[in-house]
Rosetta silent file (secondary structure, phi, psi, omega in degrees, C-alpha in Angstrom):
SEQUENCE: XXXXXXXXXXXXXXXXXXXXXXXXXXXXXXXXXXXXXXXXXXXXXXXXXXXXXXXXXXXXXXXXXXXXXXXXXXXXXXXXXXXXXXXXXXXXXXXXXXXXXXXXXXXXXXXXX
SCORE:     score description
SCORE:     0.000 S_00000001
   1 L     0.000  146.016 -168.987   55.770   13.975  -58.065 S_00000001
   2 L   -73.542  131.809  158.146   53.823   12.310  -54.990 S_00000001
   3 L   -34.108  149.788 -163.337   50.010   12.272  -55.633 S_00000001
   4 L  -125.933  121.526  173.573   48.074   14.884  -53.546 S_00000001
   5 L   -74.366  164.034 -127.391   45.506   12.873  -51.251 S_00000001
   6 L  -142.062  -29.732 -163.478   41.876   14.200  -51.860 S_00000001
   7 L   -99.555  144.430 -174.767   41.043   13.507  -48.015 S_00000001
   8 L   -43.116 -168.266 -167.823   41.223   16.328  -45.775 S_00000001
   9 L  -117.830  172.180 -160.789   44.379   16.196  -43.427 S_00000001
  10 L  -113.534  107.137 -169.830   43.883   14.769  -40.099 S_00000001
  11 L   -87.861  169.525 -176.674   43.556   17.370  -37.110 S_00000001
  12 L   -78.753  153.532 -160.016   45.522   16.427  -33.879 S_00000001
  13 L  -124.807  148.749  169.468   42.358   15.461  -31.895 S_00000001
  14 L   -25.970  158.963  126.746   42.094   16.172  -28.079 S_00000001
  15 L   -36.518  135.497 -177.532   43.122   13.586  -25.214 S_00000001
  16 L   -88.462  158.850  174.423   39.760   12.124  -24.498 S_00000001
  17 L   -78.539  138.377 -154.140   38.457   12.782  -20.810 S_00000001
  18 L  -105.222  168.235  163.109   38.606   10.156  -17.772 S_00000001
  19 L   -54.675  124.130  163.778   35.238    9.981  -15.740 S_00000001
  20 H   -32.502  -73.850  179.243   35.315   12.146  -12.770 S_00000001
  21 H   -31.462  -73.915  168.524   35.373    9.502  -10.283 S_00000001
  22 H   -48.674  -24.116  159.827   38.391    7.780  -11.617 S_00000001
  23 H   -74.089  -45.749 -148.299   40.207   11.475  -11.641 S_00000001
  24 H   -86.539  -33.980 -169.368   39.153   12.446   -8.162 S_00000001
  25 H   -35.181  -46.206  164.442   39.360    8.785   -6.534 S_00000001
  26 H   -27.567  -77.269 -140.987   43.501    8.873   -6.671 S_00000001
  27 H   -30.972  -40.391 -146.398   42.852   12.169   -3.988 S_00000001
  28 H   -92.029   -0.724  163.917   41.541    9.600   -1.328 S_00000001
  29 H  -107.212   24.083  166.764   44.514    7.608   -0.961 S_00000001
  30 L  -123.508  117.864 -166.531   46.223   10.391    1.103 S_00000001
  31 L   -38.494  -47.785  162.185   45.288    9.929    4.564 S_00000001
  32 H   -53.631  -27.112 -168.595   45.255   13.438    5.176 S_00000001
  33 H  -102.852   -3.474  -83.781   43.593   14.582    2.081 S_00000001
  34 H  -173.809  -76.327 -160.789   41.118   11.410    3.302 S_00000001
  35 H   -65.686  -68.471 -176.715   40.777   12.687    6.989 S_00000001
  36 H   -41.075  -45.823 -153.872   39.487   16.467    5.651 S_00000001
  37 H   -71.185  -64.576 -178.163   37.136   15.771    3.186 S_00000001
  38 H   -23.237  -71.478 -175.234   35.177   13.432    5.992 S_00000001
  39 H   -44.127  -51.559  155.780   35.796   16.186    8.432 S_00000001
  40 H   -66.755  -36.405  144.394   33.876   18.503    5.675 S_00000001
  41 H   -29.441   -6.561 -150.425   31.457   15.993    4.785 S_00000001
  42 H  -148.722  -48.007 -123.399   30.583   15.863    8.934 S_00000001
  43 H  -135.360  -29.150  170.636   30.752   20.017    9.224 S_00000001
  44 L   -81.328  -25.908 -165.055   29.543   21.489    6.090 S_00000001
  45 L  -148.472  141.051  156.735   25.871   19.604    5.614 S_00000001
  46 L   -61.875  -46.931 -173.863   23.645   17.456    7.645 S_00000001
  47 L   -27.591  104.576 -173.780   23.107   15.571    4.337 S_00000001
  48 L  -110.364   46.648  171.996   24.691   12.026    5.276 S_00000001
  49 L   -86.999  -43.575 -154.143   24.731   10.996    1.227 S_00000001
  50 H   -59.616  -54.741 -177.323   27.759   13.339    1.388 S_00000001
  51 H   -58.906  -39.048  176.588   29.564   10.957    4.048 S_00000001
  52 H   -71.058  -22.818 -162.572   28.817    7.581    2.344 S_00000001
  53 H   -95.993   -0.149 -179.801   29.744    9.458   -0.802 S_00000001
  54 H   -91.448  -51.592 -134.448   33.293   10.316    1.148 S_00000001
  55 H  -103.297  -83.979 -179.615   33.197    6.822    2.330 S_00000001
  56 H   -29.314  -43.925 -173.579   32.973    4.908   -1.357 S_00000001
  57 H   -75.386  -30.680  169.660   35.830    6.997   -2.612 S_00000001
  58 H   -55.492  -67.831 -146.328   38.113    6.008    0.518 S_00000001
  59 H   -76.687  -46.935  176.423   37.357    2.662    0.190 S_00000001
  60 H   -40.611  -55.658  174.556   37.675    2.658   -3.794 S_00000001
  61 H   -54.013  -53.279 -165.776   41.024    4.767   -3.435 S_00000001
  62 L   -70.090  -15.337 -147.831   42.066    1.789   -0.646 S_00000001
  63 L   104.807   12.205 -170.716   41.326   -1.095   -3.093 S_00000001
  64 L    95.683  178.372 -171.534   37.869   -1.397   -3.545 S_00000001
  65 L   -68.963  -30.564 -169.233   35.026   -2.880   -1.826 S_00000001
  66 L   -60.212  -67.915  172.321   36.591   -6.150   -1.900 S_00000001
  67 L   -96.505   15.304  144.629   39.826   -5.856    0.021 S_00000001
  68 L   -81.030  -41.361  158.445   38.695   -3.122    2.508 S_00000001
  69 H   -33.618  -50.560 -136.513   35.927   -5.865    3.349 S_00000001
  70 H   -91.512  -58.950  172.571   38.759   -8.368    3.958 S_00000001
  71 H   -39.266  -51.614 -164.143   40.626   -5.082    6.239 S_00000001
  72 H  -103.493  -15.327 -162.863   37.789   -4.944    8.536 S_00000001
  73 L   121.259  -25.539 -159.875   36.199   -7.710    8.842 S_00000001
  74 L  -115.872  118.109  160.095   32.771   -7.338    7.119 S_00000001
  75 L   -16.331  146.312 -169.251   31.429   -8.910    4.148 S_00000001
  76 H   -53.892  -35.236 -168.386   31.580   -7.496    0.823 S_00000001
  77 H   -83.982  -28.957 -179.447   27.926   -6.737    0.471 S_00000001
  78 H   -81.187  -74.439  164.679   27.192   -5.561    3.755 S_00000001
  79 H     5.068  -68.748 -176.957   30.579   -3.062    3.304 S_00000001
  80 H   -53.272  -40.850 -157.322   28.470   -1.787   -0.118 S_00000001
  81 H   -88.514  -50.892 -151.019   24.842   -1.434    1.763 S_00000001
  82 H   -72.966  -35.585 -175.564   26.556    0.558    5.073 S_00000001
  83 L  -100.708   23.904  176.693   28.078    3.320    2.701 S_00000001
  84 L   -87.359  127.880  167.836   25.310    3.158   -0.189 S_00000001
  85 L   -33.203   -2.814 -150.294   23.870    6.509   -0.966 S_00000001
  86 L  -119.915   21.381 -176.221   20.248    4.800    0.431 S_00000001
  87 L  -168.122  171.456 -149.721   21.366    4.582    4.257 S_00000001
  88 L  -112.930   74.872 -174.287   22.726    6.702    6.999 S_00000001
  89 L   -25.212  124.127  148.594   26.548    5.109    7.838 S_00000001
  90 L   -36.535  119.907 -170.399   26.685    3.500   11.570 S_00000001
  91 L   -58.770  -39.527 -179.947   29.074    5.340   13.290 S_00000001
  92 L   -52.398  -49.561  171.545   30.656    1.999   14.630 S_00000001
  93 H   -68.866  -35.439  142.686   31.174    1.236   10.446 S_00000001
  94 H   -46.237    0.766 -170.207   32.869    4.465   10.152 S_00000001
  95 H   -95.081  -83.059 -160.054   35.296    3.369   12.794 S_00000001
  96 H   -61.192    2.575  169.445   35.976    0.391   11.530 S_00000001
  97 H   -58.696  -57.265  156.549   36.393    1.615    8.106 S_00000001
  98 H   -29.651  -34.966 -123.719   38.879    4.183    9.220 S_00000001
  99 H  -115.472  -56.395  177.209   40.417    2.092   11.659 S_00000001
 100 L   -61.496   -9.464 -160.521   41.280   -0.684    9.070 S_00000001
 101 L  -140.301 -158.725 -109.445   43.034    2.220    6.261 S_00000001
 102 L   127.178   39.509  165.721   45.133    3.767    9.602 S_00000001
 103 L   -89.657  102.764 -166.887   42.857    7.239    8.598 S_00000001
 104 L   -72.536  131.567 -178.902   43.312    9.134   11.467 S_00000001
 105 L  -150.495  172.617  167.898   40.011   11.217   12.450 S_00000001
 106 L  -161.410  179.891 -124.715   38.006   12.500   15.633 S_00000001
 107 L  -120.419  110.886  178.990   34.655   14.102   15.318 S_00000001
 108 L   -64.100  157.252  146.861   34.905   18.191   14.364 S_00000001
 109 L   -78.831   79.027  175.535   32.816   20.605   16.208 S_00000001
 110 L   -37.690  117.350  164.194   29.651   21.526   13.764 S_00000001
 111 L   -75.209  150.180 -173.848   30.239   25.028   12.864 S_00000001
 112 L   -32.129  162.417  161.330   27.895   27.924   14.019 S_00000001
 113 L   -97.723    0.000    0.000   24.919   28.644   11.799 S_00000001
């Protein structure tokens, strides 16, 4: 007869859980899905953390900081500083972010209060 192990059985244990960012980031490499969130991000809040925080995930979704630099034109570090939570994106650096990714946008009409 087979020995009976002493140690408890082994439950099936969960999938472990990805990081938010890395779940939501995917979302941002469809241009459309891309184009909205800005367009909320512009229309919902004055707050312009929310648009650099719109802005990181495009360019993160696009390849990173790295090769979206390389797309536009701009150095890596200045690329990081215009869409860093600590500054107010340049409208001109939203262009050419956009412009460079083929994310088609135009400027909503802030809804009433």
């Amino acid at each position: 007869m087979p020995k009976k192990s002493s140690k408890p059985t082994k439950r099936k244990e969960h999938p472990s859980s990805i990081p938010y960012e890395d779940f939501i980031v995917p979302y941002y490499r469809d241009k459309k899905y891309a184009s909205l969130s800005l367009e909320d991000a512009l229309t919902e809040t004055d707050e312009p953390r929310l648009l650099c925080l719109v802005l990181q995930r495009i360019v993160k979704a696009h390849g990173g900081f790295t090769h979206v630099a390389k797309l536009t034109g701009m150095r890596r570090e200045d690329l990081y500083r215009a869409v860093s939570l600590k500054t107010t994106p340049k409208i001109h650096v939203v262009y050419q972010i956009l412009s460079a990714l083929d994310i088609p946008f135009s400027f909503p009409k802030k809804k009433a209060a």
